[in-house]
C-alpha positions, -999 to +999 in steps of 0.1 A: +595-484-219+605-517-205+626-537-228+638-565-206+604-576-204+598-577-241+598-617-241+571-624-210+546-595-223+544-616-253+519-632-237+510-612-209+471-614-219+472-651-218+467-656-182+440-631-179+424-650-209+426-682-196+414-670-162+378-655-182+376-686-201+374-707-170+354-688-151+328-679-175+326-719-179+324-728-147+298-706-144+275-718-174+282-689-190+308-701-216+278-713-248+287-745-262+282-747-300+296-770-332+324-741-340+335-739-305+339-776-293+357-784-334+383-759-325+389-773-293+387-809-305+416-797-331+436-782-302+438-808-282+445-834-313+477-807-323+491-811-290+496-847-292+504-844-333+531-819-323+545-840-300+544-877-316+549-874-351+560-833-355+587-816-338+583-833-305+588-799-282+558-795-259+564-758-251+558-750-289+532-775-292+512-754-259+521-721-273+508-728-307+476-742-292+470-712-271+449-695-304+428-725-307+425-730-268+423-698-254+421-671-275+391-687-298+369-694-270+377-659-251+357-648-285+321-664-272+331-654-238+330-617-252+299-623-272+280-640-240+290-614-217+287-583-234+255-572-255+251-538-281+258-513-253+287-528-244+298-525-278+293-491-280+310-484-249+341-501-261+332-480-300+331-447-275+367-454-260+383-466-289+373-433-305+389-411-275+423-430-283+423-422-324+434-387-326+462-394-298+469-422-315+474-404-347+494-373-330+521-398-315+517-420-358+529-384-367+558-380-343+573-412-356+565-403-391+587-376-393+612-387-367+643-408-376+643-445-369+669-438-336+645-415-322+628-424-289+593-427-302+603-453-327+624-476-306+623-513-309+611-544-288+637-550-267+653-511-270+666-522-306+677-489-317+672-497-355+638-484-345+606-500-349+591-488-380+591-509-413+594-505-448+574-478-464+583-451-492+610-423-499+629-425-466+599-428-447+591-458-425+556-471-416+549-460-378+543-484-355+520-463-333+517-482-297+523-515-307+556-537-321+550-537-355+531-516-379+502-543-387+488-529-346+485-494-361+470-506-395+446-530-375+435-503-347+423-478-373+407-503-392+384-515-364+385-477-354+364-467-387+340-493-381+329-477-349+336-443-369+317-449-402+285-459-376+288-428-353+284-409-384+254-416-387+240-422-351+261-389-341+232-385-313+253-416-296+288-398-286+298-365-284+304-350-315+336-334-303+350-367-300+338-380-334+352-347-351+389-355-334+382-393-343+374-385-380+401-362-383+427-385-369+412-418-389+417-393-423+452-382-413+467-415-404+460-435-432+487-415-458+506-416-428+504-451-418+517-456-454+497-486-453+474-499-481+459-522-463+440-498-443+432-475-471+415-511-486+399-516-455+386-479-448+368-485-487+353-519-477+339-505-445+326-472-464+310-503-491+297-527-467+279-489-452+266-479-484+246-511-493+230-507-456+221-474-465+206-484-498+181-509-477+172-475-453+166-446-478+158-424-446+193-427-438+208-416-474+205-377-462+227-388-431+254-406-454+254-373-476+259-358-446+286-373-436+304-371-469+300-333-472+321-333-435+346-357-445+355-341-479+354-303-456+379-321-436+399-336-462+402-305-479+416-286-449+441-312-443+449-309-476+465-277-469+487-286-445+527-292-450+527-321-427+497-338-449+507-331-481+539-345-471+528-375-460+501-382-490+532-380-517+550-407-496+516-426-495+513-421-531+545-431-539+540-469-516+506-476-534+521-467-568+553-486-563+540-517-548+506-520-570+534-522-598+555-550-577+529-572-575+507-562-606+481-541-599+454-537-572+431-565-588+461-589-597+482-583-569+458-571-537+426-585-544+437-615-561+470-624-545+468-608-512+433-626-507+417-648-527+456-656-544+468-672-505+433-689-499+432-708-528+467-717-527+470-730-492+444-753-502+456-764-532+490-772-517+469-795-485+480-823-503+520-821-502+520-817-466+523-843-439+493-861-429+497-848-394+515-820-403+551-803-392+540-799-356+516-773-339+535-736-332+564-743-354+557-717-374+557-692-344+584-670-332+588-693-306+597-723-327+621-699-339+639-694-313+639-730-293+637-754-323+663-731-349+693-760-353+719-734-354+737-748-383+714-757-407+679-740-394+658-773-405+634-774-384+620-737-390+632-732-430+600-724-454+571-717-431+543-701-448+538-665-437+503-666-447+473-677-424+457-711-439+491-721-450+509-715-418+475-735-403+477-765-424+515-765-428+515-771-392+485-792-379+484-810-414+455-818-441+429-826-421+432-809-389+444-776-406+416-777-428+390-783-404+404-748-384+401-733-418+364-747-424+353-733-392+365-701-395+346-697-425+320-714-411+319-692-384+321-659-404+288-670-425+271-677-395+277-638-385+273-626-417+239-639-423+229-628-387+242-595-392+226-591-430+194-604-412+202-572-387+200-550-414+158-556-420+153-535-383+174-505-388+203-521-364+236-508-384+264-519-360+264-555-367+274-551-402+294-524-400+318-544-374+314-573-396+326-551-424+367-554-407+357-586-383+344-612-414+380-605-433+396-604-398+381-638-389+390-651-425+425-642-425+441-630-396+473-643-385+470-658-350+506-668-351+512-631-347+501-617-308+489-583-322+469-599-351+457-624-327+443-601-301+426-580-326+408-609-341+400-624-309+383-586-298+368-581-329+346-614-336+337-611-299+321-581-304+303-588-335+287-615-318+275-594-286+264-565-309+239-590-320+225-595-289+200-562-279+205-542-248+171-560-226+188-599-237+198-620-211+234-624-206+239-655-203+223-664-235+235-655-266+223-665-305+257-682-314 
């Protein structure tokens, strides 16, 4: 809609960011813990790396720091803030936007790559959409690149999977059109990664439900309506259509990388975790320089001729963290990430003893969010950054204070 502005919308929610960080500490209402002062500590420590011994460019040095300085304590702003009604406000509105959402993934599902729907940042005219399976391209929904639409619907089912069975909370209208739309969209998204993601949350549900018998009839429930849904779909041209291309993707790229245990679970995952930590040791002490493995290094630190400076970033997280801010300060982001995800996910399990579901279902997409997400990337970033936030506030109860909060 506006492609000249393409480059400054990049970070158009940094301002407002910075603006609620400041503000919420100046007013006491920013919590100081261990995970949040480390990760500023680090921040600050990569500027100055970046700049004495990594590729000396303060503009990448700030925009690479703007994850660690802005973005991770926006998180406990969120969680200070808002409490479990908040949370299902936001659960509520995200749920209005699925079945739009899924009616304009559709459009550009079918439409060419020139079409209007799927135009590129900037007005590129080679369209938007990415790699997907027999002519068809992976949609792209509102956002620039298909990981938005696979990482909306993924945070989408959490709130989905927990309306199911607290269908007293929203209109049921609304959950029909969300379910509906969550069902259709991921053949075609044509992305595996939400299908994986969908199956986790529906897990992560099950075991809660296995700790509340009472609530077994409500899961059956909601089973017997998704399968009635998924068998009308099934009878439609459009669907059927877009479940062969999604059949085709999974098949085709489960045999690229090996299989689903081999090449998802194990390589996707676990395979880039343990790598990036086994590979620590061959990288500088203080690392290649904080946001050089950005977009932005890209573009401003790129020697035209020989493409030095950028060549052989990692693309996945903990590599790109300790290629850039070294050994010991990528690792210590890395350690308090996990760190921080444990800390939820025991408070959420804990959760589970009183009957209070939403926790753990939002840490079912928020613990692998917080684990893995690429804050490099703005869209990736962003999601993260909401997602944690709000597993932290749905931990705080309606009547809590808030200005205190448990984290």
């Amino acid at each position: 809609m506006l492609p000249g502005l393409s480059t400054p919308l990049l970070i158009i929610r940094d301002p407002v960011a910075l603006w609620l960080v400041f503000t919420s500490w100046r007013r006491g209402l920013l919590p100081q813990n261990f995970f949040l002062s480390g990760m500023v500590l680090v921040g600050v420590t990569g500027i100055y790396t970046a700049i004495l011994a990594g590729h000396g460019n303060i503009y990448v040095a700030l925009f690479g720091a703007r994850p660690l300085l802005i973005h991770f304590p926006l998180i406990f702003v969120i969680g200070s803030i808002f409490n479990q009604e908040d949370v299902l406000k936001i659960g509520r509105i995200l749920l209005w936007l699925v079945f739009p959402m899924t009616v304009l993934v559709a459009v550009q599902f079918y439409s060419p790559q020139s079409a209007f729907v799927n135009r590129g940042i900037g007005g590129d005219m080679a369209g938007a959409g990415f790699g997907g399976a027999m002519g068809y391209f992976r949609p792209p929904g509102t956002f620039s690149f298909t990981n938005g639409t696979t990482l909306f619907y993924q945070l989408a089912a959490t709130f989905i999977l927990f309306f199911l069975i607290h269908p007293t909370r929203i209109n049921r209208l609304v959950l029909g059109a969300a379910t509906v739309g969550l069902l259709a969209a991921i053949p075609l998204s044509i992305s595996r990664g939400l299908f994986f993601q969908v199956v986790v949350s529906v897990v992560f549900l099950v075991f809660a439900m296995t700790r509340n018998p009472k609530f077994m009839l409500r899961i059956l429930g909601a089973i017997i309506a998704v399968a009635v849904i998924l068998v009308l779909l099934s009878n439609l041209s459009f669907f059927q259509t877009a479940i062969e291309v999604f059949m085709s993707r999974f098949t085709d790229a489960n045999e690229n990388e090996g299989g689903v245990v081999k090449g998802v679970i194990g390589n996707r995952y676990l395979g880039w975790m343990l790598g990036a930590l086994s590979s620590a040791l061959d990288i500088p002490l203080l690392g290649n320089g904080l946001g050089i493995a950005t977009n932005v290094a890209i573009a401003v630190l790129t020697d035209p001729i020989t493409n030095s400076k950028v060549m052989g970033t990692p693309d996945e997280e903990w590599g790109r963290t300790i290629y850039e801010l070294g050994p010991i300060l990528g690792l210590s982001v890395v350690f308090l990430r996990v760190g921080l995800d444990l800390t939820i996910a025991l408070a959420s399990f804990r959760k589970l003893a009183s009957k209070d579901l939403l926790p753990w279902m939002l840490l079912s997409f928020g613990s692998l969010t917080l684990l893995q997400a690429q804050w490099a990337q703005p869209t990736s970033l962003g999601f993260c950054t909401l997602i944690v936030g709000l597993m932290i506030a749905s931990l705080r109860p309606c009547t809590e204070n808030s200005n205190n909060t448990s984290l």
